[in-house]
Structure formats: C-alpha cells, structure tokens
DRENDO-1510 file (C-alpha; in Angstrom, 1 decimal, always signed):
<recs>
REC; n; res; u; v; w
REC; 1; UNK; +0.0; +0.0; +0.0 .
REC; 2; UNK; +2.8; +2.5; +0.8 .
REC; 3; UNK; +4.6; +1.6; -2.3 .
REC; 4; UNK; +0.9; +2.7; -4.6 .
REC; 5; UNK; +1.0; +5.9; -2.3 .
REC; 6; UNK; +4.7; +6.8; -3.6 .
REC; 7; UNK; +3.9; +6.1; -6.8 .
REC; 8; UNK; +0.5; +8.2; -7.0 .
REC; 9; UNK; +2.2; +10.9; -4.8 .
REC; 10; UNK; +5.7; +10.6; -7.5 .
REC; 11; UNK; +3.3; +10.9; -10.0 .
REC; 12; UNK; +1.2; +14.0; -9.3 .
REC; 13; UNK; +4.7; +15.8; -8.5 .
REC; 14; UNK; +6.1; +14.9; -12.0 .
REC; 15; UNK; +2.8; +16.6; -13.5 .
REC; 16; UNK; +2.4; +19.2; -11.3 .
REC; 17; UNK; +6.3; +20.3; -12.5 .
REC; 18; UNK; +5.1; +19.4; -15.6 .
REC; 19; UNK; +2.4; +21.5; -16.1 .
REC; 20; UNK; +4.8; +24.4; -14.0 .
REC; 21; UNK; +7.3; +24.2; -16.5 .
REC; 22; UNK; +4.9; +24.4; -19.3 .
REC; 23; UNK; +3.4; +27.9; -18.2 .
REC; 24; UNK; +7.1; +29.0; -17.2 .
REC; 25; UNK; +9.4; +27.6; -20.3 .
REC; 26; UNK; +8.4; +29.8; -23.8 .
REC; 27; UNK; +6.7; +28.0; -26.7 .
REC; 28; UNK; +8.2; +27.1; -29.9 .
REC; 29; UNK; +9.2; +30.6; -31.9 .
REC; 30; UNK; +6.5; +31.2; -35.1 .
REC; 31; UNK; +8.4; +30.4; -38.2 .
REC; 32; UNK; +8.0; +33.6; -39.2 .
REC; 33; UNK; +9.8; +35.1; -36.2 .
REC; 34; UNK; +13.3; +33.0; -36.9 .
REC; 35; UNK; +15.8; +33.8; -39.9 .
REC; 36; UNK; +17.1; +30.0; -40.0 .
REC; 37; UNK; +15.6; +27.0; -41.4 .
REC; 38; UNK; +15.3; +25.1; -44.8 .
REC; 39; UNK; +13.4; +26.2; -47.6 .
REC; 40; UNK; +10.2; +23.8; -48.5 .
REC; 41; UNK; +10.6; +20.7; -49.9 .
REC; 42; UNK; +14.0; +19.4; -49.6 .
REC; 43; UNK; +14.9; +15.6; -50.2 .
REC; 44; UNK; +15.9; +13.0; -47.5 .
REC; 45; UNK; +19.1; +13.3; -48.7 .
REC; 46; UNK; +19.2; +17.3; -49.2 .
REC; 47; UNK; +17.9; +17.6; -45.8 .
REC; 48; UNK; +21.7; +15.5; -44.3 .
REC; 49; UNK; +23.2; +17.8; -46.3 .
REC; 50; UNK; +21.6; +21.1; -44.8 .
REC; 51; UNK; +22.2; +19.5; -41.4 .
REC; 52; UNK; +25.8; +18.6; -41.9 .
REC; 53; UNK; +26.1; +22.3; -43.2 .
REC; 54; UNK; +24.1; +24.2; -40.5 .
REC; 55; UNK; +26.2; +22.0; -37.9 .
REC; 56; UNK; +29.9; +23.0; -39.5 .
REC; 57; UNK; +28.6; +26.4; -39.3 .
REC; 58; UNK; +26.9; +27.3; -36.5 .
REC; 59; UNK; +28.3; +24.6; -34.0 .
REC; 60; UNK; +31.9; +24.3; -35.5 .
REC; 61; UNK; +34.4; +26.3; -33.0 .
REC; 62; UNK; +38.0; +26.2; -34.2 .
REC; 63; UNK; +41.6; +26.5; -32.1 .
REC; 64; UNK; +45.0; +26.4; -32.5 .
REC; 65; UNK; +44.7; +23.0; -32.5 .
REC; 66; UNK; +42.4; +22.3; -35.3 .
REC; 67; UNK; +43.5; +25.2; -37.5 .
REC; 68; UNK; +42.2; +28.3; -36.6 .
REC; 69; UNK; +44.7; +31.1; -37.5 .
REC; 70; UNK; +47.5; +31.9; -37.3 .
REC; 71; UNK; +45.7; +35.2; -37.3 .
REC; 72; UNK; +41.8; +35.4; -37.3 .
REC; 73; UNK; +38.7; +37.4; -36.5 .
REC; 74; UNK; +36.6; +34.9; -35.3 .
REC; 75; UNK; +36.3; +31.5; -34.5 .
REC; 76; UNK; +33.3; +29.9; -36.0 .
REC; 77; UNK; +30.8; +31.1; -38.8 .
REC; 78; UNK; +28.0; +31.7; -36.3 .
REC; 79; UNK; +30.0; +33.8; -34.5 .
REC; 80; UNK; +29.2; +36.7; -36.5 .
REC; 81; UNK; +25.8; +35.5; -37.9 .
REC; 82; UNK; +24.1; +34.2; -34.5 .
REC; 83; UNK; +20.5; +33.0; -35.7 .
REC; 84; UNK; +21.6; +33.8; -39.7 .
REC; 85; UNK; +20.8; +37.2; -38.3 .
REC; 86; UNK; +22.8; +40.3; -39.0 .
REC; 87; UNK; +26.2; +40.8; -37.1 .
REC; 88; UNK; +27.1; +43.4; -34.3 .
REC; 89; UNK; +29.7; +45.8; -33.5 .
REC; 90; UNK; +32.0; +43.8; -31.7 .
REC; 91; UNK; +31.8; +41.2; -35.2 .
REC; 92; UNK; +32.3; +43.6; -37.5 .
REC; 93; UNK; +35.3; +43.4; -39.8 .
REC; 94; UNK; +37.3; +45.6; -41.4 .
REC; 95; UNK; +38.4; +45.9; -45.5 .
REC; 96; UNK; +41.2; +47.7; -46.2 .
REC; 97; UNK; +43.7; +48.1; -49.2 .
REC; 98; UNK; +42.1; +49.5; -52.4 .
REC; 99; UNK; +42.4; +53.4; -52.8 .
REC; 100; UNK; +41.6; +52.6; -55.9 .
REC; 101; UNK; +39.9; +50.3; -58.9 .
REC; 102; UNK; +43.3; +49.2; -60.1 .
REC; 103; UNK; +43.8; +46.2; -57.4 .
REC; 104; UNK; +44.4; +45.8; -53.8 .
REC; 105; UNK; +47.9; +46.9; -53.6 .
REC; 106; UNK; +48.1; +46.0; -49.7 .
REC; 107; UNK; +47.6; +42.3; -50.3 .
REC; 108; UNK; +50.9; +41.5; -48.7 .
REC; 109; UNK; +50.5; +43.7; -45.5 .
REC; 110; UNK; +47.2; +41.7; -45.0 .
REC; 111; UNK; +44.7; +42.5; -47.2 .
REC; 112; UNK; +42.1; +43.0; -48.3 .
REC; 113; UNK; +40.7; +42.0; -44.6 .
REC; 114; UNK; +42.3; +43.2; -41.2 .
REC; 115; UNK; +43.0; +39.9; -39.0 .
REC; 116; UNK; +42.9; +41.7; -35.9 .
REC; 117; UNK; +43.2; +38.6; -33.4 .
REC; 118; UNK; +46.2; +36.0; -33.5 .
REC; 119; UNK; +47.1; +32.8; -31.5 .
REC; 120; UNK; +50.0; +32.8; -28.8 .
REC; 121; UNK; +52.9; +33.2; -30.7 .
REC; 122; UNK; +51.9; +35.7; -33.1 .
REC; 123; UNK; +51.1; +39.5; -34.0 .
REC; 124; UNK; +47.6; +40.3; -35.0 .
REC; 125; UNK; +47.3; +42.4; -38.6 .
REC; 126; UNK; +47.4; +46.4; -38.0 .
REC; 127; UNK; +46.1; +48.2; -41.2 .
REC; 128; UNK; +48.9; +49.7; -43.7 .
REC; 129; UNK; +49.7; +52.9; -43.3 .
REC; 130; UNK; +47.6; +54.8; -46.3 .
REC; 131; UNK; +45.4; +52.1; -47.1 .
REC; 132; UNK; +41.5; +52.8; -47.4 .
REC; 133; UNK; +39.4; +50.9; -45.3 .
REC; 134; UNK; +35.8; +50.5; -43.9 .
REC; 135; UNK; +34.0; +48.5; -41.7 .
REC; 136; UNK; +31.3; +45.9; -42.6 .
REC; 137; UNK; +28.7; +44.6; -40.0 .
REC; 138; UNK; +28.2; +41.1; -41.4 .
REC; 139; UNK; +24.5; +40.5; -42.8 .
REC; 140; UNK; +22.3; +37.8; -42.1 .
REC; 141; UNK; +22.0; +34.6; -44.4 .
REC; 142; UNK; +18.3; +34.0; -45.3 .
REC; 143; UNK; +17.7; +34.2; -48.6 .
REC; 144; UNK; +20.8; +33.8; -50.4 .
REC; 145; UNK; +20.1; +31.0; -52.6 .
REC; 146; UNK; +17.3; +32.3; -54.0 .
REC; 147; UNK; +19.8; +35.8; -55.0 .
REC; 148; UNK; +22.3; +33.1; -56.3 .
REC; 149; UNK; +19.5; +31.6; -58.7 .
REC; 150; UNK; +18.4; +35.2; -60.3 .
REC; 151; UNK; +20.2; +35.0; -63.8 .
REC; 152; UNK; +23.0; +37.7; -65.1 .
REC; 153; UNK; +20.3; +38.4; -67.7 .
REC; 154; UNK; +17.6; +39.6; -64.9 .
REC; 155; UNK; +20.1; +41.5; -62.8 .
REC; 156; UNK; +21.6; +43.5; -66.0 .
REC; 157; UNK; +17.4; +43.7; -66.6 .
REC; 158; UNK; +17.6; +46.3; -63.4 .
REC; 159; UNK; +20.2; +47.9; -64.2 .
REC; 160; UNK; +20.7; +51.9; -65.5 .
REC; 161; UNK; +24.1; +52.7; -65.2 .
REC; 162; UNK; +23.7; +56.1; -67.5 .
REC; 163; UNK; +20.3; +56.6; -65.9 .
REC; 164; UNK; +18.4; +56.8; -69.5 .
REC; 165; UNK; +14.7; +57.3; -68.5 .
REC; 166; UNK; +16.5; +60.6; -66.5 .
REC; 167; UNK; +15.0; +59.7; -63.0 .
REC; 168; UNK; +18.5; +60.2; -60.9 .
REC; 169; UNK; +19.0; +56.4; -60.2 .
REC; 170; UNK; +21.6; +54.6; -62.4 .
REC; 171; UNK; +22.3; +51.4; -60.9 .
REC; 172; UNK; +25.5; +49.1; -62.0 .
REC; 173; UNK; +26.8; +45.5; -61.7 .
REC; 174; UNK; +29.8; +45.2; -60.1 .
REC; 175; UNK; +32.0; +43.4; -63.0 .
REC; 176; UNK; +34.9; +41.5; -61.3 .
REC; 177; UNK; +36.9; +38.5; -61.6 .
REC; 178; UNK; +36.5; +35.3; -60.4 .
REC; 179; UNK; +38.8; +32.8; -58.8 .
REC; 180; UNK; +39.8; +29.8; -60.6 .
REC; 181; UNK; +37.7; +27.5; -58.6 .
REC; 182; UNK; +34.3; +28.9; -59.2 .
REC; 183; UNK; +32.1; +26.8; -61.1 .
REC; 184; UNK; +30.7; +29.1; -64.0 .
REC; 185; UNK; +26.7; +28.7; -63.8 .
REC; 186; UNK; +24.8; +28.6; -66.7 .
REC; 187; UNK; +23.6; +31.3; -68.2 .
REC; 188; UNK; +26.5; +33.3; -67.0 .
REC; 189; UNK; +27.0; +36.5; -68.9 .
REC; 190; UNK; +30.6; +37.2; -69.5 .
REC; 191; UNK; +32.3; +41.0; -70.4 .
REC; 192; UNK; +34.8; +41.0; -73.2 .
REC; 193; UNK; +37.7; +41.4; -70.4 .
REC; 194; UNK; +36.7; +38.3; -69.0 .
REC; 195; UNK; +34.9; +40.2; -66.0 .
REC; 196; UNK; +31.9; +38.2; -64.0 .
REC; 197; UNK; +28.9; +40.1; -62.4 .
REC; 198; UNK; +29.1; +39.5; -58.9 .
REC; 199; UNK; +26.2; +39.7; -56.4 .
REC; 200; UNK; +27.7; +39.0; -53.0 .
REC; 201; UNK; +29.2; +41.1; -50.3 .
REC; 202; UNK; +28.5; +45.2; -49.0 .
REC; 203; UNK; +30.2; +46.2; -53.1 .
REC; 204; UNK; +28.8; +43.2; -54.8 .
REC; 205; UNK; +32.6; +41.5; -55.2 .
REC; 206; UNK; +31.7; +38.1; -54.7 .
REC; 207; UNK; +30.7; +36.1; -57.3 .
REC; 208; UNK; +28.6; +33.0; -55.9 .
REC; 209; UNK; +28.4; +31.4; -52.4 .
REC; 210; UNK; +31.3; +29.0; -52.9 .
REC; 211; UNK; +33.7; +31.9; -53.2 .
REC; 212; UNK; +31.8; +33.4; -50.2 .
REC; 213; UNK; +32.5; +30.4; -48.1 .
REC; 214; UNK; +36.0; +29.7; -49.3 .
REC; 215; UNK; +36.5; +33.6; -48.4 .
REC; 216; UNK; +35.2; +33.4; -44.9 .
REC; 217; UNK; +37.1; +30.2; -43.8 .
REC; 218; UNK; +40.3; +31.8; -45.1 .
REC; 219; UNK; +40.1; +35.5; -44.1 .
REC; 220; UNK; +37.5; +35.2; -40.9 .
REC; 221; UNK; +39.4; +32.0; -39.2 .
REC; 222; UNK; +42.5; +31.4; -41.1 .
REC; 223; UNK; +40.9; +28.3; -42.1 .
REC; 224; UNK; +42.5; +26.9; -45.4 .
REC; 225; UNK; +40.2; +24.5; -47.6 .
REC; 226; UNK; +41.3; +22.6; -50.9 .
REC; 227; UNK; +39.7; +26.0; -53.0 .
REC; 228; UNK; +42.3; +28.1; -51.2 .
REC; 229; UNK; +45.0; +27.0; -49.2 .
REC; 230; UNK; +47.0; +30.7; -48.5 .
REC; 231; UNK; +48.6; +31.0; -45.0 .
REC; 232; UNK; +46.6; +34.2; -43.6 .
REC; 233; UNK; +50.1; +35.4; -42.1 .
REC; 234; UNK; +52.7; +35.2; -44.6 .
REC; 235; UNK; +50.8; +34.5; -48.3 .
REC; 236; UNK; +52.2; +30.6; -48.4 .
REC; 237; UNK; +50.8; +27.9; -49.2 .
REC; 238; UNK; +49.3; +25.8; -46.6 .
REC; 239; UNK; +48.0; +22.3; -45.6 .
REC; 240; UNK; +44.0; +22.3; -46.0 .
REC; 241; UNK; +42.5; +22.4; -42.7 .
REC; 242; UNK; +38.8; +21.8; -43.9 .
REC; 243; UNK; +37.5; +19.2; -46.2 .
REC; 244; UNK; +35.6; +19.9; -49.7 .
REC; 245; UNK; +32.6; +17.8; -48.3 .
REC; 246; UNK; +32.8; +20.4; -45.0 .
REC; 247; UNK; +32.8; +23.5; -47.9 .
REC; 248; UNK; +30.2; +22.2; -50.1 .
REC; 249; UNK; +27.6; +21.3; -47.2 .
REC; 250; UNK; +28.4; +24.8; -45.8 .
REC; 251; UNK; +27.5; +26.1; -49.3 .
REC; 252; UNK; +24.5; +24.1; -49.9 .
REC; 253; UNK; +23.0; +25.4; -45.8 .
REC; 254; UNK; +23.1; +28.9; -46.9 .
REC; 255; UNK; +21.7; +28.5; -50.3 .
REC; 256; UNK; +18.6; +26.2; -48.5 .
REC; 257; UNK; +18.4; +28.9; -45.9 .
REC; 258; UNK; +14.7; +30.2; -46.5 .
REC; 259; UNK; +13.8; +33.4; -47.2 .
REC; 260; UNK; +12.1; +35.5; -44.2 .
REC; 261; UNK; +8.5; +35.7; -44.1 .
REC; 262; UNK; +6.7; +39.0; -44.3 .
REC; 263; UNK; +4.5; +39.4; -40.6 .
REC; 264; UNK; +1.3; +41.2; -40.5 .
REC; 265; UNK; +0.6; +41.5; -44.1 .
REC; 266; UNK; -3.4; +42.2; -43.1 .
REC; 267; UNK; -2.2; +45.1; -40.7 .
REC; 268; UNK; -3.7; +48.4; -42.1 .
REC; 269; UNK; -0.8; +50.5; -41.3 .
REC; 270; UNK; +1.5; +48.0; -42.6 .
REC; 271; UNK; -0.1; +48.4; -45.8 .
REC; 272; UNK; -0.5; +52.1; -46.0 .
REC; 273; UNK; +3.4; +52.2; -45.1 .
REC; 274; UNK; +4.1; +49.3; -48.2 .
REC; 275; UNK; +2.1; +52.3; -50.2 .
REC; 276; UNK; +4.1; +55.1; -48.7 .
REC; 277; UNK; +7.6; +52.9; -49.5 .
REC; 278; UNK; +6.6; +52.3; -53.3 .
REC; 279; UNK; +5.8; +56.3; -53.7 .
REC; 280; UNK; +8.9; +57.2; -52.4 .
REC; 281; UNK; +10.4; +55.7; -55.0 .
REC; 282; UNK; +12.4; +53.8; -52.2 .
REC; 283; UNK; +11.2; +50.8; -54.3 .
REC; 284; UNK; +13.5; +51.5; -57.4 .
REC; 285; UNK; +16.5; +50.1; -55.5 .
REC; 286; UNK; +14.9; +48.4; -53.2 .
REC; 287; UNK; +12.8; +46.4; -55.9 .
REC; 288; UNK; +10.0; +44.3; -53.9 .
REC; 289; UNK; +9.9; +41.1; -56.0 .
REC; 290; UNK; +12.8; +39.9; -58.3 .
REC; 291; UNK; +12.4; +35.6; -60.4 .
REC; 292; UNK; +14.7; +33.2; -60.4 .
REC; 293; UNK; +15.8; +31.4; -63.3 .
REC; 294; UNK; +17.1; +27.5; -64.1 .
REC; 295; UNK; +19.2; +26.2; -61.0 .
REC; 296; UNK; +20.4; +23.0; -60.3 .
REC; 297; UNK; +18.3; +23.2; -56.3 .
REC; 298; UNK; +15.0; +22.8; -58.0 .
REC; 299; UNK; +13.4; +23.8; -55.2 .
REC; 300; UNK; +15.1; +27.8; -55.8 .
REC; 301; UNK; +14.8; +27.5; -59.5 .
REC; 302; UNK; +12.2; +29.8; -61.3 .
REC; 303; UNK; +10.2; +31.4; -58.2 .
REC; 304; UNK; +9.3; +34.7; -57.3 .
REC; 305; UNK; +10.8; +36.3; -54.2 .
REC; 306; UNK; +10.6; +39.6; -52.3 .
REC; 307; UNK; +14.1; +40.8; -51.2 .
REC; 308; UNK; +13.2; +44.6; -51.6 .
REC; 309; UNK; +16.8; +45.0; -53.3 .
REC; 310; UNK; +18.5; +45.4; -57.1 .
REC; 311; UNK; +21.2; +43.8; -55.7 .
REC; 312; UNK; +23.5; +46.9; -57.8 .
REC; 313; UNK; +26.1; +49.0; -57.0 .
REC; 314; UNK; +24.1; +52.6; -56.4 .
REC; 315; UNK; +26.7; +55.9; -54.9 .
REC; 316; UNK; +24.8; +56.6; -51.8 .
REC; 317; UNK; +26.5; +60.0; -51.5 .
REC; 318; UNK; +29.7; +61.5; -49.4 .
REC; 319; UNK; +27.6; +60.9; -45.9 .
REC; 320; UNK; +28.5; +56.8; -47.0 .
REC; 321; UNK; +31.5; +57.2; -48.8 .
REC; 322; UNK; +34.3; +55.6; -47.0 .
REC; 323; UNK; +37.5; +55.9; -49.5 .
REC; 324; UNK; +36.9; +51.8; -49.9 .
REC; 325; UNK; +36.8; +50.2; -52.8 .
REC; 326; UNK; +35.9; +46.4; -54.5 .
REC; 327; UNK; +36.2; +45.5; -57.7 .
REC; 328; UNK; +35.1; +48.1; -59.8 .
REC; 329; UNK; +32.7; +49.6; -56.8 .
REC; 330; UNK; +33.6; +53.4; -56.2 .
REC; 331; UNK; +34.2; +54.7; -52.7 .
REC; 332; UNK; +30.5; +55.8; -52.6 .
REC; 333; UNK; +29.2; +52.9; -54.6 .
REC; 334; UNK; +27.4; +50.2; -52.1 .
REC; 335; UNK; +25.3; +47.8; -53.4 .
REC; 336; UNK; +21.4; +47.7; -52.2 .
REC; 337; UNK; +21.0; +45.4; -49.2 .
REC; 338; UNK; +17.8; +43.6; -49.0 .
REC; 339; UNK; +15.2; +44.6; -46.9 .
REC; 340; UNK; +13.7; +41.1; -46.1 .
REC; 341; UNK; +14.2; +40.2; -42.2 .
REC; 342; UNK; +14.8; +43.7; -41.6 .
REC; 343; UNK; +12.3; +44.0; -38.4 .
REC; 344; UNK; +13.7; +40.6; -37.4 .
REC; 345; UNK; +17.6; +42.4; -37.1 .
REC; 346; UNK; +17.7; +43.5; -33.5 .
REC; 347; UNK; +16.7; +39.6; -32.4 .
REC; 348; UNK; +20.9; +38.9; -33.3 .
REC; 349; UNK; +22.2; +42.3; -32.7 .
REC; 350; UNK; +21.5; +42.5; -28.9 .
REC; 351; UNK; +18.2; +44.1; -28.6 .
REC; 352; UNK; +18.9; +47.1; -30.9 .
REC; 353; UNK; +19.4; +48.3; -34.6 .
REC; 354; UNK; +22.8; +48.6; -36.5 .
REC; 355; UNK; +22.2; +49.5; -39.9 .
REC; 356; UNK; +24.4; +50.1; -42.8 .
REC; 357; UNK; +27.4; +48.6; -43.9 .
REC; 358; UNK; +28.9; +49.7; -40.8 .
REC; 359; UNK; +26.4; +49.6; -38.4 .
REC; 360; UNK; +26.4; +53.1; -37.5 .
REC; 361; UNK; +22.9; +53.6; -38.4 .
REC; 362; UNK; +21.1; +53.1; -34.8 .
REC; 363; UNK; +17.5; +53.2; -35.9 .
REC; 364; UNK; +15.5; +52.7; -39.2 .
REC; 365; UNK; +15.0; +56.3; -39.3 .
REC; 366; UNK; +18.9; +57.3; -39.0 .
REC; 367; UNK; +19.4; +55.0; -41.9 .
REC; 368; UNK; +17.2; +56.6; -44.3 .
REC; 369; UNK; +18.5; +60.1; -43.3 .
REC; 370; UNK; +22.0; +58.8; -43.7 .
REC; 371; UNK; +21.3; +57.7; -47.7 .
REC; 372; UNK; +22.6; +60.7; -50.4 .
REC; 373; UNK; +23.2; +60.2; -53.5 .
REC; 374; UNK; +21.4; +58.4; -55.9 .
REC; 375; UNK; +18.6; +58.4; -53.3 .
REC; 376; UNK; +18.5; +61.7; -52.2 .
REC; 377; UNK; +15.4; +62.3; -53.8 .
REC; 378; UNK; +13.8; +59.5; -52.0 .
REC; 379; UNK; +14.8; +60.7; -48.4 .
REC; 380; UNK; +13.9; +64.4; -49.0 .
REC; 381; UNK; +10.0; +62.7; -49.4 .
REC; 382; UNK; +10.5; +60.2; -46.8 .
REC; 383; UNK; +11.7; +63.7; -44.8 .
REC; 384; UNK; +8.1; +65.4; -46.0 .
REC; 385; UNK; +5.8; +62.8; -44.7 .
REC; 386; UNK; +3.8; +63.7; -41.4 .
REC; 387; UNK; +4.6; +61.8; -38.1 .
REC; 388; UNK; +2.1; +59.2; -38.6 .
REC; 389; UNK; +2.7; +58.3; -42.2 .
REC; 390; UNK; +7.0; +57.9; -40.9 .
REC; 391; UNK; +5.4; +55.7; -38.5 .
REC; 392; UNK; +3.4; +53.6; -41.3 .
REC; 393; UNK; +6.2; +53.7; -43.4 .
REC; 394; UNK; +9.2; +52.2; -40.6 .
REC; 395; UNK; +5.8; +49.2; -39.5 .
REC; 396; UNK; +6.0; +48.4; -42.8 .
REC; 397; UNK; +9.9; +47.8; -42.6 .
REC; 398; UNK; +10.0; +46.3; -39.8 .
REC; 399; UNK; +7.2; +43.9; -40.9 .
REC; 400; UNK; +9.7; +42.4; -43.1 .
</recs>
C-alpha cells in the first residue's frame, strides 16, 4: 500500500512540474519570427546535407589546435551570424587596401581584410599605413540561394548605369573577376575582359556562395580548404584544414536557408506604409519582388521572391563614402542590401538596430537620413511625410 501511495504521490509531483514548466518555459518561436531554417521541400538526402552544413557552421568552433589562425577574426561562422541574423559591433570586420579600382595593392600587409586577433605566438594584422578601409557589419544569411538563382540576364534587366529614362538612379553590376575554382553557372554573362557580375558582399565582389564560403574560412578564421589553401600570415601555401565535403555542405545550408516571411501582411498601417515605401520611389532600388531562373536546387529555381533590393552598386552620396573600394565599386558605390528580415535584425544584434554597412545607423529612421546620392530624392519625401505616415512607413519595414 505504501509503495501505490509513492507512486500516485511521484506521480502528481512529476505533472504538477510538468504542467509548472509548461506555463514558465516559452513556446516554440512562429516560423516567421526566426531567420534559419530550410526552404520547403527538400529531399531525405538534401535535408543531411543542410544538417551537416548548418552543424559546420553554427556549431563548428576552431583552435589552435584544429586550425584556426594563425591570425583570425573569429572563430566559428555563427559567430558573427548568430541566428543567420545580422552581425554586431563587436563582429564587424574591417576591408582595407584599395584606394583605388586598379587592385588591392596591400595584399601583402594583409589585405584585403584586417585579422585583428592572432594565437600565442603571433602578432595580429594592424592596417597599412595609407590604405583605405571601412568597416562591414556582417549581414544575415536567409535568402541567399534564392539571389544566387536570379540570372545575369535579370540582374543587367535592373540595371541603368547612364540613368536613360532621366530619374536620378543609375544602378550598375559590379563586373569582377573570379577565382579559378568557381564553377561558372549557366547562363552566365561574360564582359569582353573576362569580368563576372558578382552579387555578393556590401560592393557586390563576390561572385557566388562557394567563393563566399572559401572567403570566410580563409580571411575570418585562417581556415584553409582545398579551393584556397594561403597561410593568412605570410601568403604561403598551406595544408587544408577543412575538407571539400565540410565546404560544399556549408555552401548548400546557406543556399537552402529560407527566405524570411513577411509578418502582419493584413495590418492596415503596414499596408498604407508598403504604399508610402513604393511612392517614395524607395522601391526603385529596393525592388519588392525579383524571379529566379534554371538552378540545379530545383526547389530555388524559377520562383518569385521579395528581397526589396537590385542587388547593384548605387553611390549613396559623401555621408557613406568611405575611400573603400571592391572590384570596380567606387568609394561611394554600395550595393542595395535587401530589406527582407529587416524587423527581425535586433533579435541577433543585442536588442537594438545597426544598420548600414557599418552599423552606425542606430535606428531605421537614421538610416534613411544617412542615404545621399542616388537616393537623395527618395529621403527628401521620406523627410516630407507627417509623423504618422514615418510611423506607417518604418511598421511596414519592420514587418519584413
């Protein structure tokens, strides 16, 4: 009899904690509230491979002993995307070397990204003396397949670099070269120099997410893969410290990332302030709905999707020009940064906004202000709306 009372009495305490915990402990996050996740659809066998890649970015933390170095900035890839989100302050990095559009000619003082941390035994990087530099919050992930699947032919589509129907915006591809590794993808338009359009990074200098990945292992960790195997402290060759498998699953998580999903579409204001966005002209760089071509993830290939960006190289004006430049990018020359997850930013920067390539933008409002240029036009109405309409305007934003 006493051993059914301890049972019955074990019992209710294990549901009564149960039941505590359930009103204490949060619920499951709304889909629409996180940046991470697969896109729909994705095989048995596409789903391992997101895995692998999600865990070798987000859960892989190098040392000494497994690589990392000899000078770094950080030590995993999640580091400076926590959530996919957009990075902070203290994981932002610095690009420095090109004064000009000739080439980086600071390569061998450490270019064309300042290490600034180093294991025992070693000097972190210090920036040349007379090199051009700027600082670049790292953005989130979501969404970047679906950028990698819009063809050359759609992106040139956007493009007005002598501004022919006379409206003040002239957006450009960045045309730069590509490293040897880089499979081509189809459809690929091609310059007579033998320049690529790339579509990737705060000037658009990266030409697909392989050379991304390869790029952050190498100049982010000092991590050396089969693509590119350069010692970060003296330019030698090196061992590989990662394997191609490790690259490519890494490559195929952030093109599977989804895309973000729009909140409170049915919200009145929200759609007054979509209204208020488009007659601002805000939408002519910030273009609310772009197709994707063929791609070889079928689940990317031909769809519609809502990034709110050109992804082209626009001159925001002397408030943003930094003396930096990528490629063919001028100093003033960023390219549009999509909008999408926008509202969702402050969940991975620490409770607050920092917007811009730099971050120095605490507030949606300080951004817009901030923009010159090209979209000068398009802040002076932003600057005439009344209080209210501002207010519909940033919901909408942030809805995103």
């Amino acid at each position: 009899m006493k051993k059914k009372l301890l049972v019955l009495f074990c019992l209710a305490a294990s549901m009564l904690i149960y039941l505590s915990c359930g009103k204490v402990l949060p619920g499951a996050a709304e889909d629409d509230q996180l940046l991470d996740g697969p896109v729909e659809g994705l095989t048995s066998e596409q789903k391992k491979a997101f895995l692998r890649g999600d865990a070798a970015f987000n859960n892989e933390i190098f040392t000494k002993e497994t690589g990392l170095g000899p000078v770094f900035v950080a030590t995993s890839c999640g580091t400076c995307h926590a959530g996919d989100g957009k990075g902070h302050p203290f994981s932002t990095l610095t690009r420095f070397g090109q004064s000009d559009t000739l080439g980086n000619r600071f390569l061998n003082n450490g270019g064309p990204q300042l290490q600034h941390r180093a294991i025992p035994g070693f000097q972190p990087e210090k920036i040349s003396p007379g090199a051009a530099f700027s600082n670049f919050t790292p953005p989130a992930n979501t969404g970047l397949g679906f950028l990698e699947a819009v063809s050359d032919a759609t992106l040139l589509s956007l493009a007005d670099e002598n501004d022919s129907d006379g409206d003040g915006i002239s957006g450009r591809p960045n045309w730069i070269n590509v490293p040897a590794y880089s499979f081509i993808r189809s459809g690929t338009i091609i310059r007579s120099d033998r320049k690529y359009i790339g579509r990737f990074g705060k000037k658009a200098a990266v030409y697909d997410l392989l050379q991304q990945t390869v790029n952050a292992y190498n100049q982010d960790m000092g991590i050396n893969s089969f693509y590119e195997h350069i010692n970060t402290y003296n330019g030698q060759d090196a061992d590989p410290e990662v394997t191609n498998q490790t690259v490519q699953d890494v490559v195929f998580y952030l093109q599977t990332l989804k895309a973000p999903i729009q909140r409170t579409t049915n919200d009145a204001d929200v759609q007054a302030g979509r209204q208020l966005f488009l007659n601002s002209n805000c939408g002519k760089c910030h273009t609310p709905q772009i197709q994707t071509g063929n791609f070889p993830i079928a689940q990317l290939a031909n769809k519609t999707f809502s990034p709110f960006s050109d992804f082209l190289l626009h001159d925001m004006g002397p408030a943003l020009n930094d003396g930096y430049t990528e490629g063919a990018a001028m100093p003033a020359e960023w390219r549009t940064p999509p909008l999408w997850g926008l509202g969702l930013s402050k969940n991975s920067q620490g409770g607050k906004y920092f917007l811009l390539h730099d971050g120095r933008a605490g507030s949606i409002e300080q951004a817009v202000n901030l923009h010159g240029g090209e979209a000068q036009q398009s802040k002076l109405k932003f600057g005439q709306l009344s209080a209210s309409d501002k207010i519909k305007t940033i919901k909408f934003l942030e809805s995103l």
